[in-house]
N, C-alpha and C positions, 0 to 999 in steps of 0.2 A: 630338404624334402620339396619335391616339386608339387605345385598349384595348378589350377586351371590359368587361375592368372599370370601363369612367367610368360607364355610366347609374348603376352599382352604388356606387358613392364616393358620387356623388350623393344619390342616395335615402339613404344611409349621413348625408350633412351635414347634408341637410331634418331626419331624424329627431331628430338631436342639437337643432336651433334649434327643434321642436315641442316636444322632451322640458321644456323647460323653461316653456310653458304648460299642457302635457298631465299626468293624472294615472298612475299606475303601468297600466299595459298588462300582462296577464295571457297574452294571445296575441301572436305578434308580427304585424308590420306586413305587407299581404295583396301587398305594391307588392312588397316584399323578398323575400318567399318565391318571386315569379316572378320576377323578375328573377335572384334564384339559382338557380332550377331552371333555365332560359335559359342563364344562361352557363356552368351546370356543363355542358349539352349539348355547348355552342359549344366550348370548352375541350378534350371530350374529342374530337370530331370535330376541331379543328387539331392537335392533340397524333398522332393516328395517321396523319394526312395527310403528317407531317413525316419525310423517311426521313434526312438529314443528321443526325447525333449531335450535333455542338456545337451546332447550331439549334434543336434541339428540348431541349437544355440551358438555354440560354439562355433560349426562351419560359416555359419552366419554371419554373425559377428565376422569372424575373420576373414572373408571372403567381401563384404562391405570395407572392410579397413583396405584391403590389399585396393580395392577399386579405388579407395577417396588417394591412396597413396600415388597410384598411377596417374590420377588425376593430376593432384600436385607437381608431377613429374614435369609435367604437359604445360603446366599454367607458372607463371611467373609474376607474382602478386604488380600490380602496375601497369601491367598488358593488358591489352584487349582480350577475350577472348573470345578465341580462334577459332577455328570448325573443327577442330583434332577434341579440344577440349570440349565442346558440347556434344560430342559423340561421346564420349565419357560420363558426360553429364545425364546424358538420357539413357547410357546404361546403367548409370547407379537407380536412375530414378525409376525404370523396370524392372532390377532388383526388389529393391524397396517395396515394390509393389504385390510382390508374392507373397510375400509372411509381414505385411505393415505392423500388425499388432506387435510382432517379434523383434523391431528394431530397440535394441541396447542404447539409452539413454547417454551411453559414455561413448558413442560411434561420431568421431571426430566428424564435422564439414569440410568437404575439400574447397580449397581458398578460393577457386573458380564462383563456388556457390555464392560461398561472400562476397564475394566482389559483386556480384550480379543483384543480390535481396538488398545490399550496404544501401543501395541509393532509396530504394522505396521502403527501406524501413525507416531509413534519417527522414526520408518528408512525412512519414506517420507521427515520427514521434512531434516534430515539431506542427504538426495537426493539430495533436490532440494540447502540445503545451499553450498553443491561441487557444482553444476549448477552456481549458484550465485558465487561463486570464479572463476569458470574457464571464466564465461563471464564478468570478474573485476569488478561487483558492490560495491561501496563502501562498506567498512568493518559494519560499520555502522548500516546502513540499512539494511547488511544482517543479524544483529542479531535482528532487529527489525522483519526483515519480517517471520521468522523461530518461534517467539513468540506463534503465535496459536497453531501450535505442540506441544511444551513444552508443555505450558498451559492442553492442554489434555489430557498429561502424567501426569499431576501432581498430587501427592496422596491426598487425604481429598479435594480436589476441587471438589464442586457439579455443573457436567453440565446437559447441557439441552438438549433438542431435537431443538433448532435453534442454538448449540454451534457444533453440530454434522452436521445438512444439509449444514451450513455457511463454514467448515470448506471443506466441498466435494464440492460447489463452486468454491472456494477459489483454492484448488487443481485443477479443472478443469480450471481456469485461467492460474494458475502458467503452468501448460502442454501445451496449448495453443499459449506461447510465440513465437512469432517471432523474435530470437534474433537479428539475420542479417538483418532484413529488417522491424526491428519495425520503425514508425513514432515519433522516439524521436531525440533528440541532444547524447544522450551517453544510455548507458543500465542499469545505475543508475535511469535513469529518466524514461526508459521502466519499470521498476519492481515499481515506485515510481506510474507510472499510474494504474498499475495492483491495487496496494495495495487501490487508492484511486476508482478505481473503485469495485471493492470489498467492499467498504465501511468501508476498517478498522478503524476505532473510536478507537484505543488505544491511549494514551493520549501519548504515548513514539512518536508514527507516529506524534502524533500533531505536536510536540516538533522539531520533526526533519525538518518537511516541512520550516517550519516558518525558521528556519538554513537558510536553501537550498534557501528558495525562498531570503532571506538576503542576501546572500552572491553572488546570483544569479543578484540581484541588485545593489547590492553596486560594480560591477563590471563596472559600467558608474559612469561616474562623474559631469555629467550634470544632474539637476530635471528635464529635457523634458525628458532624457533617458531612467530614473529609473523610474518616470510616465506612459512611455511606456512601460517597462519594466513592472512593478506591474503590468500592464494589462494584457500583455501576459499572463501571470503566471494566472491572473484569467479564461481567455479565455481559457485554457489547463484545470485549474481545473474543469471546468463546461463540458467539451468535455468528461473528464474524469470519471464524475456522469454519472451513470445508473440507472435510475429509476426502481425501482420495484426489486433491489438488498439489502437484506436485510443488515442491518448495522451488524458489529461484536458484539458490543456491543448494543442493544437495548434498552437500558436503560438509555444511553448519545446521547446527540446532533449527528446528522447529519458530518463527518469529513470536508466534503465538504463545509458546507453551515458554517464550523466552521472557515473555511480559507480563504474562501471569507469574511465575516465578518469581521476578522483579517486584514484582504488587503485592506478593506476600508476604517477603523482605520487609517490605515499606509499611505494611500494617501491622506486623509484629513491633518493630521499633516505634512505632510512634504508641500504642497501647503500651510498652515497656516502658516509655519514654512519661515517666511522674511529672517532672517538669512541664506538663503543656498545662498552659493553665487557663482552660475555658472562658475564665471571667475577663482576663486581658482583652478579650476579645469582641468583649460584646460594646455596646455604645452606654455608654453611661448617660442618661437624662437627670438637668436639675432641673425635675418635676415630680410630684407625688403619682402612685400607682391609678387614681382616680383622672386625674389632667392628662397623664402618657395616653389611658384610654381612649379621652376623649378626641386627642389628637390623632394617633393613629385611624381612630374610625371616619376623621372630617378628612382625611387624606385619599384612603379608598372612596367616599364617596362623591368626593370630586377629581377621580380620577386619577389621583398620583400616582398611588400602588396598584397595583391588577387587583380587580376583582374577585372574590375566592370569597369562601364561606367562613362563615365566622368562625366557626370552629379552630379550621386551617387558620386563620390570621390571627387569631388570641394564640396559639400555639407558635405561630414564627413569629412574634412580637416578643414574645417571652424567649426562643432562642437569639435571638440579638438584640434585645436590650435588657437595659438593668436601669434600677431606680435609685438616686439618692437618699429617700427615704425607705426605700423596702428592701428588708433584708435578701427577701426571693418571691420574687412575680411568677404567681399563679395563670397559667392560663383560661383557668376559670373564675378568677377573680377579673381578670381581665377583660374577659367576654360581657363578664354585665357589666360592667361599668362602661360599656362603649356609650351609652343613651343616656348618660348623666347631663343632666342640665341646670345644674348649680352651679350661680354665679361665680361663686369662690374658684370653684374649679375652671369655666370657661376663660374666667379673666388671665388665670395663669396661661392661658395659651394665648388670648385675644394680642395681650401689648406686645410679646414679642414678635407676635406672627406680625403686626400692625408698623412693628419697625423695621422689618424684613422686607414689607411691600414699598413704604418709606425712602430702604436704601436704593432700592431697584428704579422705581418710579424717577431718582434720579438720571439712569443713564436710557429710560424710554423717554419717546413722544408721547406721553398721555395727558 
């Protein structure tokens, strides 16, 4: 079945079997240029004749492939290109221009393109991977997140027209950042939200969250804590989906809805999981529940622990520690007892706190 585009392939194959007794051509080919300007005409006059949506999908679609393919014909990945080939090039990109919204996601790039975006998308990405070192994101994750660049550079890799929109997304996020006054805990976890909102699906980001959010939890020692925990972490991750953002990958799962699922996994088995045994985990003090008081309260008020209300701190005193004498610390047993000022009791904290300073005082000037 013949196309608009066969005279155009044609004159496209002549030129490749002259290029090779012909010398380098400065201007391109005068056959080419009309024949382009021709069927960009014919092209757009079928296109608005078409009032059926999936028809004029389809001719689309196919009518762009035929062009990237002629394209292809012309350019020879390693070469310059030519004037032949950007006559080509700026017919697809006045296609393009008629129905933008209507370009097909799975509409190859002709290699001419790539070769032309390769160079200024490698020095972006390696832009933004100095950004990413001077705002100290883990080492890590910056070679994770710099991956789509690469990727786009790379030779014999066939991309797409959603490997190309995704990635100028993608870019417009990274620019975007607010390092100083992002909504994260550290700027590991800023660029960690970027990338899941972006929707990257690379199985390497998989890999790494699931790390992160481990080690993010294994940081409590208590199952209420890391339960709490695991949720936060889902709360963040869902904050962090944006609908209507296409995936990097569109061919794989969701990243999002991949690590939720994973975090459900993970809190089911450890609720299943009888064996965890809360108490292992707390700090056992050989002191009575009256001294632990007093101690923790001379701690906050010179500064060791943060600040917080008493409330909050007789409650996280009693999730991580436990008393030689008490079977189970109250955290309102706790809370009054912070202002006891019986010798009995201060002395049990005074001598060892007093050999503590003892050990230290030897390796200072004081």
């Amino acid at each position: 079945m013949t196309t608009e585009t066969d005279y155009l392939r044609s004159i496209a194959e002549d030129l490749i079997l002259k290029a090779q007794t012909e010398s380098e051509r400065l201007l391109p080919d005068k056959h080419l240029v009309a024949e382009a300007s021709r069927v960009k005409k014919n092209i757009i006059a079928h296109l608005l004749q078409i009032d059926n949506f999936p028809q004029r999908e389809i001719f689309y679609f196919n009518t762009l492939s035929n062009l990237v393919d002629i394209c292809d014909i012309l350019y020879q990945p390693g070469n310059p290109v030519n004037a032949d080939v950007k006559v080509m090039l700026g017919l697809l990109t006045e296609v393009k221009k008629i129905i933008p919204s209507e370009i097909s996601p799975d509409l190859q790039l002709p290699n001419a393109f790539i070769a032309l975006q390769g160079e200024l998308v490698l020095d972006r990405g390696n832009a933004h991977r100095e950004i990413f070192k001077v705002q100290g994101v883990e080492q890590r994750l910056i070679a994770i997140a710099v991956i789509p660049f690469r990727l786009f550079t790379g030779e014999g890799r066939k991309l797409y027209w959603h490997n190309f929109t995704w990635l100028k997304g993608y870019e417009e996020k990274l620019d975007s950042i607010d390092w100083e006054n992002a909504d994260c805990n550290s700027k590991t976890e800023a660029l960690i939200s970027v990338l899941l909102n972006s929707g990257f699906n690379d199985d390497r980001f998989f890999i790494y969250c699931k790390k992160y959010i481990i080690e993010r939890t294994g940081r409590y020692g208590t199952k209420k804590r890391r339960l709490a925990e695991f949720a936060e972490c889902e709360k963040l991750i869902l904050q962090d989906t944006l609908d209507g953002f296409p995936s990097y990958n569109h061919r794989r799962p969701d990243i999002s809805k991949k690590l939720i699922d994973w975090i459900g996994i993970e809190i089911k088995a450890m609720i299943a999981n009888d064996n965890f045994n809360e108490e292992d985990y707390r700090i056992e003090f050989n002191l009575d529940g009256e001294s632990l008081s007093v101690f923790w309260k001379h701690l906050m008020e010179h500064g060791i622990t943060k600040q917080v209300n008493l409330d909050l701190y007789a409650k996280q005193i009693v999730a991580t520690c436990s008393s030689k004498d008490t079977a189970e610390l109250k955290w309102t047993t706790i809370k009054s007892k912070f202002h006891y000022k019986k010798p009995e009791y201060l002395k049990r904290i005074y001598y060892p706190l007093l050999a503590i300073i003892e050990d230290i005082k030897r390796f200072l000037k004081v």
